[in-house]
N, CA, C and O atoms as a Maestro MAE file, in Angstrom:
{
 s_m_m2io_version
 :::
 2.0.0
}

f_m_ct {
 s_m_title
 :::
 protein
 m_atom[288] {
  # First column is atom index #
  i_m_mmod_type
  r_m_x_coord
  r_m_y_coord
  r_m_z_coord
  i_m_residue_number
  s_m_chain_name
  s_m_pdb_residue_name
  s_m_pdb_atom_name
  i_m_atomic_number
  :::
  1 25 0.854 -1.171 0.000 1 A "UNK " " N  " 7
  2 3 0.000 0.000 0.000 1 A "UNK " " CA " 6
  3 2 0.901 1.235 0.000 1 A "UNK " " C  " 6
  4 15 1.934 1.090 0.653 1 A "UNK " " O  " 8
  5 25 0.750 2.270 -0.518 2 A "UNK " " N  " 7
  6 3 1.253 3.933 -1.213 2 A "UNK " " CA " 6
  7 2 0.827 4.014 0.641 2 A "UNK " " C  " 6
  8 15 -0.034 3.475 1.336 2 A "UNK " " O  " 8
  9 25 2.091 5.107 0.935 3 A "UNK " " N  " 7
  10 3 2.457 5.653 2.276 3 A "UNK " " CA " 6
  11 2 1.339 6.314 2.494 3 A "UNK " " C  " 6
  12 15 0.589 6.143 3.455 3 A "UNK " " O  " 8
  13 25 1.154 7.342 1.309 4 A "UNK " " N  " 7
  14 3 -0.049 8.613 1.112 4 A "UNK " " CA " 6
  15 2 -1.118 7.963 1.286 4 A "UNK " " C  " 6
  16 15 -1.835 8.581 2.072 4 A "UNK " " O  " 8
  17 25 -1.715 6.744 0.841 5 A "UNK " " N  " 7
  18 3 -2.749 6.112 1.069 5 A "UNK " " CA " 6
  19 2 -2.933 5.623 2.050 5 A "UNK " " C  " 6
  20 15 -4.114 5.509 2.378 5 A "UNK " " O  " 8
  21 25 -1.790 5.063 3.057 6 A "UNK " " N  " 7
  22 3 -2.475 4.538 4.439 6 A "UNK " " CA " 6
  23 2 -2.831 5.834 4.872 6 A "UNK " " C  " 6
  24 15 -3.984 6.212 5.077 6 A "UNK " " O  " 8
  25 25 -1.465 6.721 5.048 7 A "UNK " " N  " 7
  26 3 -1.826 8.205 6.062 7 A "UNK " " CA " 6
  27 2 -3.192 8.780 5.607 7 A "UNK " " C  " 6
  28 15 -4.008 9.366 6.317 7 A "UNK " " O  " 8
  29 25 -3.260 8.565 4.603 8 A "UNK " " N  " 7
  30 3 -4.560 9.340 4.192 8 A "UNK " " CA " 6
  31 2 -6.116 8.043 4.818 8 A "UNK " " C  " 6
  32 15 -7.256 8.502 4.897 8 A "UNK " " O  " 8
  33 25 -5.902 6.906 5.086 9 A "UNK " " N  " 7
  34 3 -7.106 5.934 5.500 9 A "UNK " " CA " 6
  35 2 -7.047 6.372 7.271 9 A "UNK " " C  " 6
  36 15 -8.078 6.422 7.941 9 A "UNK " " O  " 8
  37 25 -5.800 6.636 7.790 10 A "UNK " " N  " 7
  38 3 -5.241 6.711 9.126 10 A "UNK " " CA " 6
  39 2 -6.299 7.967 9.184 10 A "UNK " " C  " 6
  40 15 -7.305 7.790 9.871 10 A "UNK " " O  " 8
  41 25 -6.131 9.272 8.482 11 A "UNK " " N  " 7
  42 3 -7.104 10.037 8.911 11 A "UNK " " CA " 6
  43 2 -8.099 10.046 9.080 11 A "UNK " " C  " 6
  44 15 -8.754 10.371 10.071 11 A "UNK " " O  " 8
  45 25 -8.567 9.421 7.431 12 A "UNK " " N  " 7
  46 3 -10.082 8.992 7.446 12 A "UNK " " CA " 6
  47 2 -10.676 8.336 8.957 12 A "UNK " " C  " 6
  48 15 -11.873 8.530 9.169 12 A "UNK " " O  " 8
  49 25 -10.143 7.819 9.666 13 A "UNK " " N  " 7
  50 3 -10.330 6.521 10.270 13 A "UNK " " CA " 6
  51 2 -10.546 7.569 11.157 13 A "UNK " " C  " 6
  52 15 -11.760 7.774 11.134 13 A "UNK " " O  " 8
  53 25 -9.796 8.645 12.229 14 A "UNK " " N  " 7
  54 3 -9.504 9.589 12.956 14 A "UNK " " CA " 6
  55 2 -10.603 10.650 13.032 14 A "UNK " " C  " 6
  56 15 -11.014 11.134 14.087 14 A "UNK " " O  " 8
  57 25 -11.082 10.994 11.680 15 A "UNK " " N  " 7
  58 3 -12.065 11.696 11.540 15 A "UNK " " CA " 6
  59 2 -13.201 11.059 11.779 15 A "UNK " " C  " 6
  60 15 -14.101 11.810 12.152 15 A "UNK " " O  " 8
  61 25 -13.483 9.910 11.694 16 A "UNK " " N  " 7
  62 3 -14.963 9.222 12.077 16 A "UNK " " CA " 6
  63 2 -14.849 9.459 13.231 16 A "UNK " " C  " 6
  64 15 -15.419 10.337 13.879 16 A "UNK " " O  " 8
  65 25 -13.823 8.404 13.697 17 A "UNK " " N  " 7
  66 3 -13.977 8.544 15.453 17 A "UNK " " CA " 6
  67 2 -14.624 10.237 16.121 17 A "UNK " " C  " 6
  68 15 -15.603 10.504 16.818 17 A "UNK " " O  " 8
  69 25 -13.835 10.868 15.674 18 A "UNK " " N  " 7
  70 3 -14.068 12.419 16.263 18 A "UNK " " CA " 6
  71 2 -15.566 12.298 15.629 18 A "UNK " " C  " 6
  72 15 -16.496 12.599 16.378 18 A "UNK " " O  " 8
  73 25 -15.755 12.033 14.786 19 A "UNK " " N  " 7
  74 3 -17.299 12.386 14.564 19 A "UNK " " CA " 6
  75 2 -18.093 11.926 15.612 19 A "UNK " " C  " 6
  76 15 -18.939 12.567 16.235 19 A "UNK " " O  " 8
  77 25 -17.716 10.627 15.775 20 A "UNK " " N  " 7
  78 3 -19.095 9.473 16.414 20 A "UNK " " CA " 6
  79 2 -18.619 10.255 18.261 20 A "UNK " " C  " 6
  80 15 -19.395 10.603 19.150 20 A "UNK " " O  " 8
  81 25 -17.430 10.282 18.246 21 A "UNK " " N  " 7
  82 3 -17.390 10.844 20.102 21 A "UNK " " CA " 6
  83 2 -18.146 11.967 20.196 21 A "UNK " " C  " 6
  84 15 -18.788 12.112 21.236 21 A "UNK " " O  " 8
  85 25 -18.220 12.826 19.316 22 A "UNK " " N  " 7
  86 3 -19.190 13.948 18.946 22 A "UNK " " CA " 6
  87 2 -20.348 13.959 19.411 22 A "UNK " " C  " 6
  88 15 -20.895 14.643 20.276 22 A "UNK " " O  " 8
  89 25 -20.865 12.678 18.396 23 A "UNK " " N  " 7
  90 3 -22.642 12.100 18.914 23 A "UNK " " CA " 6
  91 2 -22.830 11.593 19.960 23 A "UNK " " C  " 6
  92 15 -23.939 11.548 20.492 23 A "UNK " " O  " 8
  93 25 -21.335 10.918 20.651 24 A "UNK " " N  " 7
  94 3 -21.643 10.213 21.946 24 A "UNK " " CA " 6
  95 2 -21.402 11.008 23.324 24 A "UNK " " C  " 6
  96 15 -21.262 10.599 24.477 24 A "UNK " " O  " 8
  97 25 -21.409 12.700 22.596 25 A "UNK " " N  " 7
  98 3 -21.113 13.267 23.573 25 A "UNK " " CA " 6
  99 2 -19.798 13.199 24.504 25 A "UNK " " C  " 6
  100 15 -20.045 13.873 25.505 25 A "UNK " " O  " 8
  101 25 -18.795 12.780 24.560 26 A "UNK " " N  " 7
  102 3 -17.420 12.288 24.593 26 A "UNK " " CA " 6
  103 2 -16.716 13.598 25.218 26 A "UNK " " C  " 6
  104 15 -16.261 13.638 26.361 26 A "UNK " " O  " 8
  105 25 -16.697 14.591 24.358 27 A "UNK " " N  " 7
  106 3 -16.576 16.188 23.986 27 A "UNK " " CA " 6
  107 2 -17.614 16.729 22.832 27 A "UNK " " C  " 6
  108 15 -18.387 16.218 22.022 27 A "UNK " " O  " 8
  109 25 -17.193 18.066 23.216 28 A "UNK " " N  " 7
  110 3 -18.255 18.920 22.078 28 A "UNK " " CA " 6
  111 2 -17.233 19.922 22.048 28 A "UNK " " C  " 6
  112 15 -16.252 20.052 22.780 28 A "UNK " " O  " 8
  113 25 -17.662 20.668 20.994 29 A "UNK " " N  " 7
  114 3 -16.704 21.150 20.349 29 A "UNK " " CA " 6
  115 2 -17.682 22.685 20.345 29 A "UNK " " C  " 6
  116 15 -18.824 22.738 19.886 29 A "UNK " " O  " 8
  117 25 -17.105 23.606 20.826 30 A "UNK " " N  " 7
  118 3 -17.528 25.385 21.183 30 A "UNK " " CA " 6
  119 2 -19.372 25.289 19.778 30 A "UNK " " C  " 6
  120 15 -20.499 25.471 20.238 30 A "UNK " " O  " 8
  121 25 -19.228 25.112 18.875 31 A "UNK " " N  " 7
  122 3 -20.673 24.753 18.039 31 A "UNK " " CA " 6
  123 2 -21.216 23.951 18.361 31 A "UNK " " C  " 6
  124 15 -22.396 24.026 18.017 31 A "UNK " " O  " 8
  125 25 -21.025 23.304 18.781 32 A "UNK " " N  " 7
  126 3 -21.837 22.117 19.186 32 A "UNK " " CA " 6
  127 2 -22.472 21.953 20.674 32 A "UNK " " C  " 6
  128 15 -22.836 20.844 21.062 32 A "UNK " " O  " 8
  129 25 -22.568 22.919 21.351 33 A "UNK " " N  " 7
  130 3 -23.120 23.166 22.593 33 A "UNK " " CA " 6
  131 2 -24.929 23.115 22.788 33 A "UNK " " C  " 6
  132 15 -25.632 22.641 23.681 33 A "UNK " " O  " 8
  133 25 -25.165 23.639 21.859 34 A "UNK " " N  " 7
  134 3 -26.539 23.764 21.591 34 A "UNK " " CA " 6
  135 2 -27.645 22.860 20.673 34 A "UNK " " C  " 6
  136 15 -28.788 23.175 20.341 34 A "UNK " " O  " 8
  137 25 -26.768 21.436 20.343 35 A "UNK " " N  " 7
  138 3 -27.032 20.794 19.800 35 A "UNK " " CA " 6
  139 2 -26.282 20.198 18.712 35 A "UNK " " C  " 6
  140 15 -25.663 21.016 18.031 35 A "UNK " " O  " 8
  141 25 -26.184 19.025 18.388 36 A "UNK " " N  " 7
  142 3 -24.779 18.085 17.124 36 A "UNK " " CA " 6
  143 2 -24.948 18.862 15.877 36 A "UNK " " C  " 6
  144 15 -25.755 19.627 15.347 36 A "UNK " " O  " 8
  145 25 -24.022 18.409 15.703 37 A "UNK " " N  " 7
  146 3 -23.496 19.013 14.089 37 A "UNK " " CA " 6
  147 2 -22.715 18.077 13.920 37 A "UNK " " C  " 6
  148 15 -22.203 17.510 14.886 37 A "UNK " " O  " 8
  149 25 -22.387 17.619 12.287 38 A "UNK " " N  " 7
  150 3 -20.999 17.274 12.006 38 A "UNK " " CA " 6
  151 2 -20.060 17.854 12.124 38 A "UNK " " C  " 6
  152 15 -20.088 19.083 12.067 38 A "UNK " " O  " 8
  153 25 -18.466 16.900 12.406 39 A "UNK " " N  " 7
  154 3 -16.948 17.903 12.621 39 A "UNK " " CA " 6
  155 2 -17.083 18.402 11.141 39 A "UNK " " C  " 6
  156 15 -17.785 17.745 10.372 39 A "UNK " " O  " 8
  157 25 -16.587 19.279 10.802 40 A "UNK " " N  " 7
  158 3 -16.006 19.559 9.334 40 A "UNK " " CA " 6
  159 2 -15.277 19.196 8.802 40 A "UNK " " C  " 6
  160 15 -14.273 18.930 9.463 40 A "UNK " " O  " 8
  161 25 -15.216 18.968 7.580 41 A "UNK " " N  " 7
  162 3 -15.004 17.674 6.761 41 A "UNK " " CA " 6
  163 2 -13.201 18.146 6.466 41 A "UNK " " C  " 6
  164 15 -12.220 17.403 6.442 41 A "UNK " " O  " 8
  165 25 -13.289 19.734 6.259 42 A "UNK " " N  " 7
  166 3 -11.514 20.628 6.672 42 A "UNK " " CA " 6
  167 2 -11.166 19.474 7.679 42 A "UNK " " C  " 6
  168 15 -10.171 18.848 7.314 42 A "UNK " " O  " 8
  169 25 -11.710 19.040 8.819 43 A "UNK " " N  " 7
  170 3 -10.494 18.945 10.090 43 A "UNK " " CA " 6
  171 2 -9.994 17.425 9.459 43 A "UNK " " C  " 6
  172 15 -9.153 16.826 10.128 43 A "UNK " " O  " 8
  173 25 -10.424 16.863 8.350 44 A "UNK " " N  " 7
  174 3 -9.935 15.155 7.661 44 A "UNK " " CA " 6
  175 2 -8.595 16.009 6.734 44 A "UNK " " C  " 6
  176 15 -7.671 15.356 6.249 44 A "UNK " " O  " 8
  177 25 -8.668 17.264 6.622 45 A "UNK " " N  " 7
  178 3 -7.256 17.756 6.201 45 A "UNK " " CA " 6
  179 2 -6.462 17.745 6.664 45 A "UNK " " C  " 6
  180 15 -5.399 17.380 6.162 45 A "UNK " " O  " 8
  181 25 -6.677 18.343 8.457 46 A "UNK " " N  " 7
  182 3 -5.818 18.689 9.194 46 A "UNK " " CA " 6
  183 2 -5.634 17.499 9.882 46 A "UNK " " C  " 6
  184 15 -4.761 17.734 10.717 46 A "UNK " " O  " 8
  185 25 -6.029 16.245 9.980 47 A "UNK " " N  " 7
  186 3 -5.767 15.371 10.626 47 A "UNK " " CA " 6
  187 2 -4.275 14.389 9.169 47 A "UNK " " C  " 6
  188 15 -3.166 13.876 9.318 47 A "UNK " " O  " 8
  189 25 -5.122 14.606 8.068 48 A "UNK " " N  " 7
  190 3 -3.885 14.294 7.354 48 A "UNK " " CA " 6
  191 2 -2.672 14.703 7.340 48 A "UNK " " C  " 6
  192 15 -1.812 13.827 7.250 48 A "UNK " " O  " 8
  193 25 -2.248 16.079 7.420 49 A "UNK " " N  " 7
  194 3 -1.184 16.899 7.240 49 A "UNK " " CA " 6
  195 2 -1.048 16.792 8.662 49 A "UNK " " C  " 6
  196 15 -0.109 17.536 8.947 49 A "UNK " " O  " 8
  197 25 -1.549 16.188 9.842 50 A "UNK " " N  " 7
  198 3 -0.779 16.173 10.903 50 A "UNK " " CA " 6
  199 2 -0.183 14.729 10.914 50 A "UNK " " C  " 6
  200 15 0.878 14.407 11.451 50 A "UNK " " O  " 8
  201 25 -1.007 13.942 10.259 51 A "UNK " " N  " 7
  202 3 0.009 12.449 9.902 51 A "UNK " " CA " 6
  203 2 1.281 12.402 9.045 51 A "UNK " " C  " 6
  204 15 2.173 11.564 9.178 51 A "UNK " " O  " 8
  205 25 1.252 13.716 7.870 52 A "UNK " " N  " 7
  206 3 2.407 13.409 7.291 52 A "UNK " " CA " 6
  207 2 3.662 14.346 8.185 52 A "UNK " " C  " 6
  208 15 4.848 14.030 8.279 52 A "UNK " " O  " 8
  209 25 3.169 15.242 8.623 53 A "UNK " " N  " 7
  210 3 3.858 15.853 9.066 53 A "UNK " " CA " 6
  211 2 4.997 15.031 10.737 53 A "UNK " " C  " 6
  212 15 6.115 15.186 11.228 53 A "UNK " " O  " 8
  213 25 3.734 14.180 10.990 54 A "UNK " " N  " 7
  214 3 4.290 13.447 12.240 54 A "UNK " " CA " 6
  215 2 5.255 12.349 11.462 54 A "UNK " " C  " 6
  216 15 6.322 12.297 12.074 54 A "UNK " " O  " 8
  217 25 5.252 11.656 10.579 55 A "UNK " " N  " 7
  218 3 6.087 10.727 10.083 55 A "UNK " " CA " 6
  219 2 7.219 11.132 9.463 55 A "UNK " " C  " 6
  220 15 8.111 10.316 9.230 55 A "UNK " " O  " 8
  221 25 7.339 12.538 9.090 56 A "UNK " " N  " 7
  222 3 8.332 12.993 8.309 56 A "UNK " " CA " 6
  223 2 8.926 13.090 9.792 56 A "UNK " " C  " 6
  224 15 9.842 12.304 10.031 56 A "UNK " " O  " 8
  225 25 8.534 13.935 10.801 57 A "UNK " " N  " 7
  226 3 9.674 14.208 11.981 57 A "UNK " " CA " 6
  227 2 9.864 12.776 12.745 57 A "UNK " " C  " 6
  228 15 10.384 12.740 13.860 57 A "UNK " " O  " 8
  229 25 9.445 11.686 12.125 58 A "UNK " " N  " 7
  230 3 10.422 10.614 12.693 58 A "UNK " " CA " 6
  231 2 10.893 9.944 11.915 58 A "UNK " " C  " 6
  232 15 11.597 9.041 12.368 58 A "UNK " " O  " 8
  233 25 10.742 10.048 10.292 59 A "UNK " " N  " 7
  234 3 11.248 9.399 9.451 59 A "UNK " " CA " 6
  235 2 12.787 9.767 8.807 59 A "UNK " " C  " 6
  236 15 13.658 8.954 8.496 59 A "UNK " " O  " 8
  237 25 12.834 11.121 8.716 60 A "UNK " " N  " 7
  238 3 13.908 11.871 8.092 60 A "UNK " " CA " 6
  239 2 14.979 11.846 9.071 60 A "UNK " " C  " 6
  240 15 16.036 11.368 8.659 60 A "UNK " " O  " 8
  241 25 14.940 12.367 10.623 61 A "UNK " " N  " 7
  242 3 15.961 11.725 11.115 61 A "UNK " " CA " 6
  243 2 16.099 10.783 11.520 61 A "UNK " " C  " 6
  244 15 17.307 10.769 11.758 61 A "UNK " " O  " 8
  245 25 15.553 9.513 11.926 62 A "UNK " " N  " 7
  246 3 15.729 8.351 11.499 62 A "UNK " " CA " 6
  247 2 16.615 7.468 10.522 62 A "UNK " " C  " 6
  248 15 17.087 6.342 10.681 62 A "UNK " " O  " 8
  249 25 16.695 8.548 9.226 63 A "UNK " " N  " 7
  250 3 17.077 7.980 8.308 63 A "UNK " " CA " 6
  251 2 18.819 8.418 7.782 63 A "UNK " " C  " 6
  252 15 19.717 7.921 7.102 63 A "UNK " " O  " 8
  253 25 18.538 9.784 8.677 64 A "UNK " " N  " 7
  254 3 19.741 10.541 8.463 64 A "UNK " " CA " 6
  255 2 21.072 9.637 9.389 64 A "UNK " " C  " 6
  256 15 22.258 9.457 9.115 64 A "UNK " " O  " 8
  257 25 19.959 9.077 10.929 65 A "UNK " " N  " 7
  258 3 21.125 8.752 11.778 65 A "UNK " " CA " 6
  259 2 21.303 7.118 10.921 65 A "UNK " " C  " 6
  260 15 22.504 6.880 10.791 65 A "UNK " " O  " 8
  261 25 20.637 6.271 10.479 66 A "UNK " " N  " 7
  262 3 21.269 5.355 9.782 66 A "UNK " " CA " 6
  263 2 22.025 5.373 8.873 66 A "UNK " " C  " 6
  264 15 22.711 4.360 8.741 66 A "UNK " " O  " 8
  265 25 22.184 6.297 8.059 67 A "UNK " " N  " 7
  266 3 23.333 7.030 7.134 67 A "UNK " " CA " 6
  267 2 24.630 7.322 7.756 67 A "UNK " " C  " 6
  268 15 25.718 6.970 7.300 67 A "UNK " " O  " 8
  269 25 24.410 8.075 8.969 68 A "UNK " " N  " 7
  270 3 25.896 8.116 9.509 68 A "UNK " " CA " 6
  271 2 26.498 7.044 10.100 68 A "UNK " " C  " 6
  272 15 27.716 6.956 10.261 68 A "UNK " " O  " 8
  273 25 25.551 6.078 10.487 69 A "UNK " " N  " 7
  274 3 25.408 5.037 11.338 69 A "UNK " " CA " 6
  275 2 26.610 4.212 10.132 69 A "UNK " " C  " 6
  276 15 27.761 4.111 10.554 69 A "UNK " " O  " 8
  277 25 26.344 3.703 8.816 70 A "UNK " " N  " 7
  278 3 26.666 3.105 7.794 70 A "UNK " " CA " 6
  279 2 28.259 3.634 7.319 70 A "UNK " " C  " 6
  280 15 29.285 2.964 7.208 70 A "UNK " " O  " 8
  281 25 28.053 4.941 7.115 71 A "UNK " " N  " 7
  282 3 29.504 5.224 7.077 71 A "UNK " " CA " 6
  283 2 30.356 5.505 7.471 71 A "UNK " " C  " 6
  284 15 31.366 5.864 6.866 71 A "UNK " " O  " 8
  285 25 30.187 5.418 8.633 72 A "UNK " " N  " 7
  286 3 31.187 5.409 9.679 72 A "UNK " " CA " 6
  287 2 32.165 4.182 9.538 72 A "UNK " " C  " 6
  288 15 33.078 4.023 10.349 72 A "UNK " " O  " 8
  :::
 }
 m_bond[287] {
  # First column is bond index #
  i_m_from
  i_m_to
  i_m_order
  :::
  1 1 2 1
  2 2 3 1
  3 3 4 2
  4 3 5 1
  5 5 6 1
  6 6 7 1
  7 7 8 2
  8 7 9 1
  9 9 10 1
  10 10 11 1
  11 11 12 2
  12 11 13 1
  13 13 14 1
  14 14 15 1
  15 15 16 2
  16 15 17 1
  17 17 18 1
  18 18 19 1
  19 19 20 2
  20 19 21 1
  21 21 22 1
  22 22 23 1
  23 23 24 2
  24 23 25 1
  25 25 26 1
  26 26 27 1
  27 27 28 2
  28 27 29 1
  29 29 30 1
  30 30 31 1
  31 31 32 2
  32 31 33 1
  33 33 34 1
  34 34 35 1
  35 35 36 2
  36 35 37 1
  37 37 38 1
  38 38 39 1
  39 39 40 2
  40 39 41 1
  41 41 42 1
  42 42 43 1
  43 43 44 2
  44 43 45 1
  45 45 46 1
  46 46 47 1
  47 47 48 2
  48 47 49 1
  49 49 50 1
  50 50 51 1
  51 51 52 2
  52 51 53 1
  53 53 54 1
  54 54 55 1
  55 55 56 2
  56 55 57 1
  57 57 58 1
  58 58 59 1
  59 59 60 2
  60 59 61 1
  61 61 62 1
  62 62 63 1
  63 63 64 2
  64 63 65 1
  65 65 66 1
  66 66 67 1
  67 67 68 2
  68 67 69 1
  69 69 70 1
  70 70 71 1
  71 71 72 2
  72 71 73 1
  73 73 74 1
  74 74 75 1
  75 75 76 2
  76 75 77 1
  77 77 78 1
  78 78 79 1
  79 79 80 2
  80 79 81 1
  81 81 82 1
  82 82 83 1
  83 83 84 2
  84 83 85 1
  85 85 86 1
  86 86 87 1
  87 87 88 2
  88 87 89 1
  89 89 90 1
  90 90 91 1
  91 91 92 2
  92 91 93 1
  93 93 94 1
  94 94 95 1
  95 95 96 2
  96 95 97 1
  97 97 98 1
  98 98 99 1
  99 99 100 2
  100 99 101 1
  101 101 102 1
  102 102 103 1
  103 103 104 2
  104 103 105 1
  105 105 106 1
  106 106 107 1
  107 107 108 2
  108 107 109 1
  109 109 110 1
  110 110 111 1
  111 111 112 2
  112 111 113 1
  113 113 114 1
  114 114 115 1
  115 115 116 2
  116 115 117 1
  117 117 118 1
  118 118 119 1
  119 119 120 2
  120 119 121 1
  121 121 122 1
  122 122 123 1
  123 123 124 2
  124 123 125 1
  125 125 126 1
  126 126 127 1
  127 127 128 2
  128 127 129 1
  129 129 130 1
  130 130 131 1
  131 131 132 2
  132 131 133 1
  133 133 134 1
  134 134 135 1
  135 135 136 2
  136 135 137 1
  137 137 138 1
  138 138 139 1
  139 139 140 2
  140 139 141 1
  141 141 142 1
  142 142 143 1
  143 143 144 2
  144 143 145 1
  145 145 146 1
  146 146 147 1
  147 147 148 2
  148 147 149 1
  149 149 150 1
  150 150 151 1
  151 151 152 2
  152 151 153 1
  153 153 154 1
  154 154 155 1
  155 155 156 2
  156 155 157 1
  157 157 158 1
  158 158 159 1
  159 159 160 2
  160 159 161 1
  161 161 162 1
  162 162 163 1
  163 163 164 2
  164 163 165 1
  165 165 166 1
  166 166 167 1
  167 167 168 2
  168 167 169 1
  169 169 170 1
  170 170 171 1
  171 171 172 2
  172 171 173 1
  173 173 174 1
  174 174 175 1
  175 175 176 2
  176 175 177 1
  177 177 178 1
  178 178 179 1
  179 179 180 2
  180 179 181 1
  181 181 182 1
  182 182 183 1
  183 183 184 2
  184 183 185 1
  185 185 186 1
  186 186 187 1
  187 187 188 2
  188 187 189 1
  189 189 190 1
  190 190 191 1
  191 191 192 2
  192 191 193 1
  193 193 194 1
  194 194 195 1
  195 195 196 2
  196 195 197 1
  197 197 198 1
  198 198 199 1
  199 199 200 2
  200 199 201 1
  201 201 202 1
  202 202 203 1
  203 203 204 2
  204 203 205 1
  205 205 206 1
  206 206 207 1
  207 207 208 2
  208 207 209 1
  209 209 210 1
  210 210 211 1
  211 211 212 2
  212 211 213 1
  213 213 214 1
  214 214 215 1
  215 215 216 2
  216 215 217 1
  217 217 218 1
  218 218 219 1
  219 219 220 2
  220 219 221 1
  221 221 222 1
  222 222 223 1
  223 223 224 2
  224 223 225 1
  225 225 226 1
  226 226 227 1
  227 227 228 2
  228 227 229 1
  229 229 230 1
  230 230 231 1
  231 231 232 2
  232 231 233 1
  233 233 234 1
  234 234 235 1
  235 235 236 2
  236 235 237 1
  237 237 238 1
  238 238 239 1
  239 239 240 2
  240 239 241 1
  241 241 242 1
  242 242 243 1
  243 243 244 2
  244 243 245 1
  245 245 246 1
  246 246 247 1
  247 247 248 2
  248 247 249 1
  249 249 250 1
  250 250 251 1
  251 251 252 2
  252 251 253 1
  253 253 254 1
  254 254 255 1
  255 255 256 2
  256 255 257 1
  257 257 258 1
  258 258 259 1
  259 259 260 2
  260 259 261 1
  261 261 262 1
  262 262 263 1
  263 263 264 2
  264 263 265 1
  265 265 266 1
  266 266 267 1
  267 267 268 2
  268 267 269 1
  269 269 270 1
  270 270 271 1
  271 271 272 2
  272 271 273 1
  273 273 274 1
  274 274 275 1
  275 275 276 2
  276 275 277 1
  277 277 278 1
  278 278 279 1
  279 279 280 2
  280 279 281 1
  281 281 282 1
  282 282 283 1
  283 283 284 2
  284 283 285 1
  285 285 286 1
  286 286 287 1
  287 287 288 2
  :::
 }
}
C-alpha cells in the first residue's frame, strides 16, 4: 500500500472517530453546545497533514542517523 494512502485511510479513520465521540457526547466542540453538528469535513485535512507531518519528523531523522550510522 502507497504511504499517502495509508496516512490518508489513518485520517479517514480519525475523523470518524471524532465524529461518532461527537454524537456520543465524549466532547463537544464550542458549536456544538446547543445541539450536534458534524466535525467539518476541513479537520480530515488537518488530521492528514498532521500524519504526514508526524512521520516525516520521525522518518527523516531516522534515516539521516542510519546514514551516519553506515559510514562510519
Amino acid at each position: 500500500m502507497p504511504l499517502l494512502l495509508g496516512l490518508a485511510l489513518v485520517a479517514l479513520f480519525l475523523w470518524f472517530a471524532e465524529d461518532i465521540s461527537t454524537v456520543c457526547r465524549v466532547w463537544c466542540c464550542p458549536d456544538q453546545l446547543h445541539g450536534w453538528t458534524p466535525v467539518s469535513p476541513a479537520t480530515l485535512i488537518a488530521w492528514f497533514l498532521l500524519m504526514v507531518v508526524g512521520f516525516s519528523l520521525i522518518a527523516v531523522p531516522h534515516r539521516r542517523g542510519q546514514e551516519r550510522g553506515a559510514s562510519a
